[in-house]
C-alpha positions as CSV (number, residue, x, y, z in Angstrom):
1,X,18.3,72.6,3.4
2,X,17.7,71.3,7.0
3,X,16.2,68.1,7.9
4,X,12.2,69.0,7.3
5,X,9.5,66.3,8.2
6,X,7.8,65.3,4.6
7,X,4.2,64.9,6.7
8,X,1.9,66.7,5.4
9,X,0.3,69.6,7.5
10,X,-3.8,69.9,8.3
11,X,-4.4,74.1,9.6
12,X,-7.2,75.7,10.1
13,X,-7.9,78.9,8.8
14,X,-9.0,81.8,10.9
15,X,-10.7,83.8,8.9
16,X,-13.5,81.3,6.8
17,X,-12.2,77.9,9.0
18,X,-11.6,76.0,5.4
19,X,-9.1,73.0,5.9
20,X,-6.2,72.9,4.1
21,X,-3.4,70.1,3.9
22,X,0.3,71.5,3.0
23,X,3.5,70.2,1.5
24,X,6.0,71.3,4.0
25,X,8.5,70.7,2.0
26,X,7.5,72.7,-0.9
27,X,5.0,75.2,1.3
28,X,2.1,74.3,-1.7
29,X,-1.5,73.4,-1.2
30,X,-2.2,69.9,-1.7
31,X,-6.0,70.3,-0.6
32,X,-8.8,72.9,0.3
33,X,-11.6,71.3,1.9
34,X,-14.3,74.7,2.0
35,X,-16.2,74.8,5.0
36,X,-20.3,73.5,5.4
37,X,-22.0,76.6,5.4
38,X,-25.9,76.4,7.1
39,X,-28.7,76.8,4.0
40,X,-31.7,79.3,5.1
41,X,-33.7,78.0,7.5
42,X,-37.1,78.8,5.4
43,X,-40.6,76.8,5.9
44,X,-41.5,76.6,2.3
45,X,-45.6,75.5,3.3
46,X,-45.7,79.1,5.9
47,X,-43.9,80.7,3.4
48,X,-46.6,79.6,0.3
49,X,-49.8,80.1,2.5
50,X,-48.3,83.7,3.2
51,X,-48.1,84.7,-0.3
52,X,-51.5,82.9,-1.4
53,X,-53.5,84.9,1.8
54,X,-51.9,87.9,-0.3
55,X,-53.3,87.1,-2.9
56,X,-56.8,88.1,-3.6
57,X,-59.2,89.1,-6.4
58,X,-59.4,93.2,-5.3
59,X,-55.1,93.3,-4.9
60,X,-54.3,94.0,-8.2
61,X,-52.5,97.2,-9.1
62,X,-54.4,99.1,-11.7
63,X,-53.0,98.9,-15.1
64,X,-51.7,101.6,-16.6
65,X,-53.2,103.6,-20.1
66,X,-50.6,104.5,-22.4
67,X,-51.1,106.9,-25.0
């Protein structure tokens, strides 16, 4: 084996930009640090004065008769 460097590496990856720190000296995975990913950008109040203005005493479906 040649002279390697025993510091471990910090990449990158391209395709979901996770961090990962590598043994060079063994190639293994020492860490995966997943990337932040943005929660949904939601107004919960619009969101509950929507579905109460929906809401009114003539909106119900018809039930059903079974025989």
């Amino acid at each position: 084996m040649g002279n390697r460097s025993s510091e471990n590496l910090h990449i990158t990856c391209p395709c979901c930009q996770a961090k990962l720190t590598v043994d060079p000296v063994f190639g293994a995975v020492l860490s995966h640090e997943a990337p932040v990913k943005a929660g949904l950008n939601v107004d919960l109040n619009k969101t509950a004065s929507a579905k109460t203005s929906l809401r009114t005493p003539g909106s119900r479906k018809p039930t059903r008769k079974t025989s």
